[in-house]
Steps between C-alpha positions, in 0.01 A plus 500: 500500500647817389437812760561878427517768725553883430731666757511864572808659508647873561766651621377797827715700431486698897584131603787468309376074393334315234105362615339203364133401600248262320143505496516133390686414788407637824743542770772632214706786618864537458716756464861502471804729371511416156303384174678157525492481898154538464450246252713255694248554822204462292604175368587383857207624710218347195543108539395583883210739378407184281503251774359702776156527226532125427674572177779305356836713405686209337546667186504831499638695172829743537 
């Protein structure tokens, strides 16, 4: 089963980071330093968003 999700992400700008957030997947909110920082965390923090809703995260697309 294929799954796709649309994150959210901008840089705040008085905050100095990069924010991602997802409609599709509640409970999504990381921020971090940099573009690729943040898309590091992202990938790390969604196979436990996935779980914790009963999803699986065994293959999830880079």
């Amino acid at each position: 089963m294929t799954r796709s999700s649309t994150i959210d992400a901008r840089f705040d700008p008085e905050a100095g980071v990069w924010l991602a957030t997802s409609a599709d997947l509640p409970g999504l909110v990381v921020e971090a330093d940099t573009w690729p920082a943040m898309i590091d965390e992202v990938r790390l923090v969604i196979p436990d968003l996935l779980e914790l809703s009963g999803q699986s995260a065994d293959k999830l697309s880079r």
